[in-house]
C-alpha positions as CSV (number, residue, x, y, z in Angstrom):
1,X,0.0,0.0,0.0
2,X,1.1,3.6,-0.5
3,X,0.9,6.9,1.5
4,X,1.2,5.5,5.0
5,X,-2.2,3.4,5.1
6,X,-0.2,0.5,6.3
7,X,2.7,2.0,7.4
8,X,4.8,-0.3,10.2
9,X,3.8,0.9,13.7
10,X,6.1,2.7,15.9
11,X,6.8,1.8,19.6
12,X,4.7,4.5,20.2
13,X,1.7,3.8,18.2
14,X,1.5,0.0,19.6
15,X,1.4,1.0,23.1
16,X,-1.8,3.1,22.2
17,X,-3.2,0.7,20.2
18,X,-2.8,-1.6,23.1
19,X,-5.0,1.0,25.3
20,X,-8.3,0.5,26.2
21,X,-11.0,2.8,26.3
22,X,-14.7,2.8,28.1
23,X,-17.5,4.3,25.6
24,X,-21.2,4.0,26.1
25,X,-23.1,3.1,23.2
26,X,-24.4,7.1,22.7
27,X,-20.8,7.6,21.9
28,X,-20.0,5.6,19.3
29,X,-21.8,7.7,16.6
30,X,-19.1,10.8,17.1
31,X,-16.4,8.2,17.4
32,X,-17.1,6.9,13.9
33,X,-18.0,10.5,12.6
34,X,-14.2,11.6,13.8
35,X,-12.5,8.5,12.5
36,X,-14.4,9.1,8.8
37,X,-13.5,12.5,9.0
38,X,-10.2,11.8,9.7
39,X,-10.0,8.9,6.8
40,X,-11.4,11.5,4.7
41,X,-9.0,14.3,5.3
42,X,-5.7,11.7,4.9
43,X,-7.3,10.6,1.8
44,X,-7.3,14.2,0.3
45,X,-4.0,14.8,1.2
46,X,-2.3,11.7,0.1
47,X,-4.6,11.8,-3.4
48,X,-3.4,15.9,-3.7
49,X,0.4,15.0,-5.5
50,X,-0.8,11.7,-7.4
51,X,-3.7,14.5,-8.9
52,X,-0.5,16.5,-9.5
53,X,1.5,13.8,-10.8
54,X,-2.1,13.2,-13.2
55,X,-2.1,16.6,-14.6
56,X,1.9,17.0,-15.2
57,X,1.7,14.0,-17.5
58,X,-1.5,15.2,-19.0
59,X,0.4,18.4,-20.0
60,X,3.7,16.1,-21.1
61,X,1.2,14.4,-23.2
62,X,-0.2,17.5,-24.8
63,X,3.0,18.6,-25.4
64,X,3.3,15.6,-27.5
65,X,0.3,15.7,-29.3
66,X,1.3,19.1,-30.4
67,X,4.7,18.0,-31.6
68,X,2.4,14.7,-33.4
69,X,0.0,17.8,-35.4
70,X,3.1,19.6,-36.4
71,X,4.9,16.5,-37.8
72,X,4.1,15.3,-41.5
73,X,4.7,11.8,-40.4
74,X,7.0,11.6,-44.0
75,X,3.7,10.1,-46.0
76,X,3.7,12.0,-49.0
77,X,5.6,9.1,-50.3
78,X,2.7,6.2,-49.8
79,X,0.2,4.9,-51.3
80,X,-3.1,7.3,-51.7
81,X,-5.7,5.3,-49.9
82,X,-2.8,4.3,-47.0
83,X,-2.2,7.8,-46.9
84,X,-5.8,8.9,-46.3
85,X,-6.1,6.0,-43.6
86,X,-3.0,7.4,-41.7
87,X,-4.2,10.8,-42.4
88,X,-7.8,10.3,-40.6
89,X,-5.9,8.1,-37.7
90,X,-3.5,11.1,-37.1
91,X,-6.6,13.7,-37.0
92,X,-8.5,11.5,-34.6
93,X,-5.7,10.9,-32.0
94,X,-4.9,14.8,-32.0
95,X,-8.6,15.6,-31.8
96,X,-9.4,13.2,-28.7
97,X,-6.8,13.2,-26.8
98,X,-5.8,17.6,-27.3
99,X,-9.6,17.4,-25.5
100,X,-9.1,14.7,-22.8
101,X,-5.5,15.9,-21.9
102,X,-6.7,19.5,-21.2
103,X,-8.8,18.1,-18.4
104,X,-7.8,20.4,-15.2
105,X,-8.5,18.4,-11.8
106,X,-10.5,20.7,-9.5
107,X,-9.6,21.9,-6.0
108,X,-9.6,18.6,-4.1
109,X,-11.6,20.5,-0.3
110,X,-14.0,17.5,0.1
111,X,-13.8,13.8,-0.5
112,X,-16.3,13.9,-2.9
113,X,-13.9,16.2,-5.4
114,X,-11.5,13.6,-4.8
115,X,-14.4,11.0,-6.4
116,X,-15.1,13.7,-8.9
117,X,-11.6,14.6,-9.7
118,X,-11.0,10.6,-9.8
119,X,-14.5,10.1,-12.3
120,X,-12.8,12.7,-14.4
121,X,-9.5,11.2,-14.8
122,X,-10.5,7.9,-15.4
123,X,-12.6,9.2,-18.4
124,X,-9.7,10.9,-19.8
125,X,-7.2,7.7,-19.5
126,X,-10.1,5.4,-20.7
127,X,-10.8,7.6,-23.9
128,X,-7.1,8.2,-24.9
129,X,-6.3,4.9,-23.7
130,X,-9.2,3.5,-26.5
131,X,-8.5,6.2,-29.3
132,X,-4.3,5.1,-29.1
133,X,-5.6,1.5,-29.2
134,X,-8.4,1.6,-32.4
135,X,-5.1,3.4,-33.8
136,X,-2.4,1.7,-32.6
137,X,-1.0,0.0,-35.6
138,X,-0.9,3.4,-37.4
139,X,0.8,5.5,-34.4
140,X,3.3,2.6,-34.3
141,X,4.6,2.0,-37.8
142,X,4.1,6.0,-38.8
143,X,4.4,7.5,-35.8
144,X,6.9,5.2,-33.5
145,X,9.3,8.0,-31.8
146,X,5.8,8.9,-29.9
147,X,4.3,5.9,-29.5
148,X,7.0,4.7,-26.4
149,X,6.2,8.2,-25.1
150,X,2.3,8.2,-25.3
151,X,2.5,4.6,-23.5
152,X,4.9,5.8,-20.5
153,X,2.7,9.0,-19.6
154,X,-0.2,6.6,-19.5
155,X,1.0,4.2,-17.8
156,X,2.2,6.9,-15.0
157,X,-1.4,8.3,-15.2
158,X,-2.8,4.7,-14.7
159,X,-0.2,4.0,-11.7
160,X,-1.3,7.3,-9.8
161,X,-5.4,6.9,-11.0
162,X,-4.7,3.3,-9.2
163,X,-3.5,4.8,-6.3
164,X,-6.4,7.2,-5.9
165,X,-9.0,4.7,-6.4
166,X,-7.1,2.5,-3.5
167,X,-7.2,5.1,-1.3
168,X,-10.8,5.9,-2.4
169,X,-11.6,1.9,-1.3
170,X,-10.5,2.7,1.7
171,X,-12.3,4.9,2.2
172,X,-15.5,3.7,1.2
173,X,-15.1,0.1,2.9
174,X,-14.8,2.7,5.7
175,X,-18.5,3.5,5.1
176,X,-19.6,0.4,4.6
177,X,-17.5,-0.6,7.8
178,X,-19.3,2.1,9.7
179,X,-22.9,1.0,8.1
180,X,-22.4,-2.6,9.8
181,X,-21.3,-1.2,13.0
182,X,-24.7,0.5,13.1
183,X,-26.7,-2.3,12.3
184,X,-24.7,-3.9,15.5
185,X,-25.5,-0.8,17.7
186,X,-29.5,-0.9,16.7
187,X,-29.4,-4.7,17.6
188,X,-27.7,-4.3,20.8
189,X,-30.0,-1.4,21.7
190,X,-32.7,-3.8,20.4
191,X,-31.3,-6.3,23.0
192,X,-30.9,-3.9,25.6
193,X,-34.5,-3.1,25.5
194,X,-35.9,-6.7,24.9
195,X,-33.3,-7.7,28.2
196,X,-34.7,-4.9,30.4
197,X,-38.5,-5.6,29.5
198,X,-38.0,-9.2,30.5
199,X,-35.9,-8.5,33.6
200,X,-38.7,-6.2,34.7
201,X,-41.4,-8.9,33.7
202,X,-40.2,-11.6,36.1
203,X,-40.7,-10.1,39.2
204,X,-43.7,-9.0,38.2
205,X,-44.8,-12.5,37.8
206,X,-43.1,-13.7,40.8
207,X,-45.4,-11.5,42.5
208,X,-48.3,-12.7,40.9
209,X,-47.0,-16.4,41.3
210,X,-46.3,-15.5,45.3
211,X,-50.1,-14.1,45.3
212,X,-51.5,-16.8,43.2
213,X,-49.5,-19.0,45.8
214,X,-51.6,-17.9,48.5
215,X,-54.8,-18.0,47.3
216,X,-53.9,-21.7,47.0
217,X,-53.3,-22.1,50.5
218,X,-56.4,-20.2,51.8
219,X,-59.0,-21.9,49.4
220,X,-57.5,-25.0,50.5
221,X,-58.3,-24.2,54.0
222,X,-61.4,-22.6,53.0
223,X,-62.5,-26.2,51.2
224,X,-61.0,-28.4,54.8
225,X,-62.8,-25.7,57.0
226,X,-66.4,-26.9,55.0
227,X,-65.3,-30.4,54.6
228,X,-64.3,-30.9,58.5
229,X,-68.3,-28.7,59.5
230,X,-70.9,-30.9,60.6
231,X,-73.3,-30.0,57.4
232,X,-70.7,-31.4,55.6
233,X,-70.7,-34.9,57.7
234,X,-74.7,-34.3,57.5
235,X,-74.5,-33.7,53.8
236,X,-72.7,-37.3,52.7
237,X,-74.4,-39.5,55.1
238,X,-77.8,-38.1,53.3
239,X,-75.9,-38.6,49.6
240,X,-75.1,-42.1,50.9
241,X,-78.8,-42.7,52.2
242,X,-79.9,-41.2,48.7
243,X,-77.2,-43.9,47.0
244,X,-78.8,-46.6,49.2
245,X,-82.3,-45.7,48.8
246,X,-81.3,-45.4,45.1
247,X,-80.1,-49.3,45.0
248,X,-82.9,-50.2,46.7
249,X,-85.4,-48.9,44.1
250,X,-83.2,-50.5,41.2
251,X,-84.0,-53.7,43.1
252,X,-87.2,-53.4,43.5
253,X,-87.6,-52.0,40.0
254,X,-85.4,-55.6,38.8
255,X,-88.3,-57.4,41.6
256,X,-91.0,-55.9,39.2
257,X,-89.8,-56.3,36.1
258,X,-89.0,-60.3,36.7
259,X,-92.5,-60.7,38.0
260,X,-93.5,-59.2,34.7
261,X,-91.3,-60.9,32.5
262,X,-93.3,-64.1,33.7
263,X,-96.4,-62.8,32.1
264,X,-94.5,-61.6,29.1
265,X,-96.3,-64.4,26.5
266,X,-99.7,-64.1,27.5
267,X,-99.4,-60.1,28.1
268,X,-97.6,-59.6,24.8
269,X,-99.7,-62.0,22.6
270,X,-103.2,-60.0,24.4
271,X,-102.0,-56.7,23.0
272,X,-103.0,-58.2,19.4
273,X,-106.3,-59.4,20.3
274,X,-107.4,-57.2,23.2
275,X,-110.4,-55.5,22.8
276,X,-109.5,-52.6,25.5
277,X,-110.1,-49.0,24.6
278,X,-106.8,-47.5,23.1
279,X,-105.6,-45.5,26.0
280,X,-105.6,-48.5,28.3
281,X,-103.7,-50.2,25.0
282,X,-101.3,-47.4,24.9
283,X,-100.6,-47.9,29.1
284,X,-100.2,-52.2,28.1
285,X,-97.7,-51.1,25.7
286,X,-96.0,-49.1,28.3
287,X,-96.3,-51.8,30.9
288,X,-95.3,-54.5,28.1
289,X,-91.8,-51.9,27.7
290,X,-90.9,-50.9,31.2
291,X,-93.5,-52.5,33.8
292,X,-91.7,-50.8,36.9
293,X,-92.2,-47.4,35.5
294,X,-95.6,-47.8,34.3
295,X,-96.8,-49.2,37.7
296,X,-97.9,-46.3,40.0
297,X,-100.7,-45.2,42.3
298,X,-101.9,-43.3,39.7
299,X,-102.5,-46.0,37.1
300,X,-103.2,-49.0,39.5
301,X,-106.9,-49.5,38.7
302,X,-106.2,-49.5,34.8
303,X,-103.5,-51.9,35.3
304,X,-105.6,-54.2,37.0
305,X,-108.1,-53.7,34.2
306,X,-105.5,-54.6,31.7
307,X,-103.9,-57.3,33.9
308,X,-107.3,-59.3,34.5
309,X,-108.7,-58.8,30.8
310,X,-105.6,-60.6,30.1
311,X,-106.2,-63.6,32.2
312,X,-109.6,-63.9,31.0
313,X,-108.4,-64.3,27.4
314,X,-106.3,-66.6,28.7
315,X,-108.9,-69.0,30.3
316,X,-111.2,-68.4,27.2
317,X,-108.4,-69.4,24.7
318,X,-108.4,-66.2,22.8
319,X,-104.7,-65.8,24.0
320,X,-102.6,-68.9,22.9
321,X,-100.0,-70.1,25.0
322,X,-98.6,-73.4,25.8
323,X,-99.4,-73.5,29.2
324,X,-102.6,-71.8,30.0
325,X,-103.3,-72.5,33.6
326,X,-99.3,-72.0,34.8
327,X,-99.9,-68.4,33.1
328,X,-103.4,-67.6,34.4
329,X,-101.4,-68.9,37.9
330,X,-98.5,-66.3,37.1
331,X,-100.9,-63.2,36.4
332,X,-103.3,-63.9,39.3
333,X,-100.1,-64.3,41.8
334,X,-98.6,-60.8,40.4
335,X,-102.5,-59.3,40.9
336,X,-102.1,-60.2,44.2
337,X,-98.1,-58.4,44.6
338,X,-99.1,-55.4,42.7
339,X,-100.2,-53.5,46.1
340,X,-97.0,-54.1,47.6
341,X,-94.9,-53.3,44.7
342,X,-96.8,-50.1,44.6
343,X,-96.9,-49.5,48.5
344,X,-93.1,-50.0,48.4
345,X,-92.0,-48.0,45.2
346,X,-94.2,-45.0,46.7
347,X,-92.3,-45.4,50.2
348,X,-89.1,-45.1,48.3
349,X,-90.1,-42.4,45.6
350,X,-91.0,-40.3,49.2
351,X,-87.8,-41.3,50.9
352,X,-85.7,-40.0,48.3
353,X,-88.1,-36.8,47.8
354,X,-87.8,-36.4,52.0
355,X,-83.7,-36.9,51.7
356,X,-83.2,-34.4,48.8
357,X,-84.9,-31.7,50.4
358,X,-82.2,-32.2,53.6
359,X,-79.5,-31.8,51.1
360,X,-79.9,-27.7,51.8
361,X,-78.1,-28.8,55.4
362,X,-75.0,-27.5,53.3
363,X,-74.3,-25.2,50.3
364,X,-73.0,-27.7,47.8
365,X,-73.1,-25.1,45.2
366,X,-70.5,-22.3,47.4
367,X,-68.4,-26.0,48.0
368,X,-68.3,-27.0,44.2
369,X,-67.2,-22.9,43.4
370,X,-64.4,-23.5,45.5
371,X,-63.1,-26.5,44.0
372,X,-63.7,-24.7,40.7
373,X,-61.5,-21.9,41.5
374,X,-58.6,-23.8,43.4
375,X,-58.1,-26.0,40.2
376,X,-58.2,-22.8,38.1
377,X,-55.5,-20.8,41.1
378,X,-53.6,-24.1,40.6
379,X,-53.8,-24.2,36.5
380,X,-52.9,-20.3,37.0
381,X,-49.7,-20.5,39.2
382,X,-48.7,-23.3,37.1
383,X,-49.0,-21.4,34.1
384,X,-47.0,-18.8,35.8
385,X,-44.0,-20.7,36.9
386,X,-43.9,-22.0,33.7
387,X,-43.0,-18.4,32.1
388,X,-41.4,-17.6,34.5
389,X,-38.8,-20.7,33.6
390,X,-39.6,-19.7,29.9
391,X,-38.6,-16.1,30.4
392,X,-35.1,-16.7,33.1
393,X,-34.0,-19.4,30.0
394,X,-34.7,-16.7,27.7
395,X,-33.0,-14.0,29.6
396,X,-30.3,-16.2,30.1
397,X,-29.8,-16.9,26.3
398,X,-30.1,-13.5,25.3
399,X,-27.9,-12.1,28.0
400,X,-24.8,-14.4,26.8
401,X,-26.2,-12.9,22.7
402,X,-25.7,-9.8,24.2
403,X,-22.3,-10.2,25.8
404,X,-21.2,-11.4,22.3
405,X,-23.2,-9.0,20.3
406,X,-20.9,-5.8,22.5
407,X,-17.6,-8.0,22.0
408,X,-18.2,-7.9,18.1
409,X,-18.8,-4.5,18.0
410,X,-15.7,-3.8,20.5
411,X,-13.6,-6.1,17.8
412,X,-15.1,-4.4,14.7
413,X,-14.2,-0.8,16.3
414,X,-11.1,-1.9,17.0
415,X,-10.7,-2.7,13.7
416,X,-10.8,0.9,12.1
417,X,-9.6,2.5,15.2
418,X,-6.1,0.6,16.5
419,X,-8.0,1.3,19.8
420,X,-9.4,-1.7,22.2
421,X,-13.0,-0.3,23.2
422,X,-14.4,-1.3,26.6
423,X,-18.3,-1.0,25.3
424,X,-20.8,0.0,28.4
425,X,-24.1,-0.7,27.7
């Protein structure tokens, strides 16, 4: 490299560049605006004498151009058509390059006139460069003592326009350098907030995990305080009365049914043939489907109708069955029951009436609410310590992101500054 950009450090210069320096994030900006200003201002003071390098062998090459116009180039001598050839070459060469060589490179204040000044010059350099080459076989062979010359100047002028254009890199990987270091800076601020947010979240759900916590505990004594009352003790002995009153009508409705089921031929072929009106045909039906349901206070005399009808059909052979007498036996015995079925299933039905109605000895209902709401305190404070695992892991994670996130951009500051950066944020 040239102009000191990678010049060898001095004893000096290491010992600063092994310094280290705290910044806060806030700082950074002016930090980078000082470092491109000072790339910018080297730049324009090491591209000053290559410009002026540029424009002295512009001026050597109109110099040569004018001794080119003023030469006849000896062709009077050759052929017509060649000489017209070497005639328009000649005219072209003076014409383009007189006008690119007469270029002057502005005052170079700003790094953009550098870019300028450097745009400018490489337009001049391409154009001559392209005019000598579409004519290079005629400046060679007609006009040789200036060809040698014509190629050194340019090749100066390409030398120093490198330079420039180097140093112009530079400085614009510096831009792009400081573009990245931004993008670091808005995701570490990013971070920062997204950190802060959380760390403030997690107590705040401690708290509501330590208050959730408690709620537990007193609904829990809330639900022993009812369950260790005497309404309580009151309440299940009557829900294991009403249990055992319950069994006790499924027995007796099973006692019922089997009676029935006895009668089932006779009762079931008499439903085809009966002459009965239709309601006490619809109440057979029902008795035919479900005999202990059917059988009640209430329909006990059209049961009776429908149970004797039957075993008259059955003497008379209008009902056939196999074994008339053992079913005419069977219907008169469960004639004879049907009181006490009926007697017992009403005792039962009113048991279980008088056993609900001393269920109000305790609040099921405020008991059950409880429950409810402990299992959804319980889901709640779950839920909670879950996040709150969810959210440390997460902090955690982006914490150690963080710590790398500021160590890059300490590296990458480092990188344009020779300075070690001790980032605070």
């Amino acid at each position: 490299m040239v102009f000191g950009w990678n010049k060898k450090k001095t004893g000096k210069e290491e010992q600063l560049s092994a310094a280290s320096k705290e910044i806060t994030l806030n700082q950074i900006g002016q930090i980078l605006s000082d470092i491109k200003n000072s790339k910018q201002k080297q730049t324009i003071n090491n591209a000053k004498p290559l410009f002026s390098n540029i424009q002295n062998e512009l001026n050597s090459i109109l110099k040569i151009i004018d001794h080119l116009s003023n030469d006849s180039l000896k062709i009077d001598d050759i052929d017509n058509q060649l000489k017209i050839i070497v005639t328009r070459s000649k005219t072209e060469v003076i014409s383009i390059i007189s006008k690119e060589a007469r270029i002057q490179i502005p005052q170079l204040n700003t790094f953009d006139d550098v870019k300028k000044a450097t745009e400018l010059a490489s337009q001049a350099l391409k154009k001559i460069g392209d005019v000598l080459g579409r004519n290079s076989r005629v400046i060679h062979i007609f006009a040789k003592k200036y060809a040698q010359n014509l190629k050194d100047h340019l090749a100066a002028i390409n030398t120093s326009n490198m330079s420039i254009s180097r140093l112009i890199n530079n400085c614009t990987k510096l831009e792009s350098d400081e573009s990245l270091i931004k993008e670091k800076i808005n995701k570490i601020i990013a971070m920062n907030q997204t950190i802060s947010d959380k760390t403030i979240q997690i107590p705040k759900l401690k708290a509501t995990h330590d208050r959730l916590a408690d709620s537990v505990i007193t609904i829990k004594n809330q639900i022993d305080s009812l369950k260790s009352s005497p309404q309580h003790a009151e309440y299940l002995e009557i829900k294991n009365q009403i249990e055992q009153n319950k069994k006790e009508e499924n027995n007796l409705g099973k006692e019922i049914d089997e009676e029935f089921s006895k009668i089932s031929r006779p009762l079931g072929k008499y439903v085809y043939v009966t002459s009965l009106e239709k309601p006490l045909k619809i109440l057979m039906e029902e008795l035919i489907e479900n005999p202990a349901k059917t059988i009640t206070t209430q329909n006990k005399d059209s049961v009776l109708v429908i149970l004797e009808s039957c075993m008259k059909g059955t003497l008379s052979g209008a009902v056939s069955v196999k074994e008339a007498d053992k079913s005419v036996e069977q219907i008169s015995n469960l004639i004879r029951k049907l009181d006490d079925f009926i007697s017992r299933k009403n005792k039962l039905v009113k048991k279980s009436q008088e056993l609900q109605s001393k269920l109000g000895v305790f609040d099921i209902n405020a008991f059950d609410e409880l429950e409810h709401k402990l299992q959804k305190t319980i889901t709640d404070k779950n839920d909670t310590e879950s996040k709150i695992k969810k959210l440390e892991s997460e902090l955690v994670q982006e914490t150690n992101q963080h710590m790398q996130a500021i160590s890059e951009l300490s590296r990458a500051l480092q990188s344009i500054s020779n300075i070690e950066y001790v980032i605070l944020a």
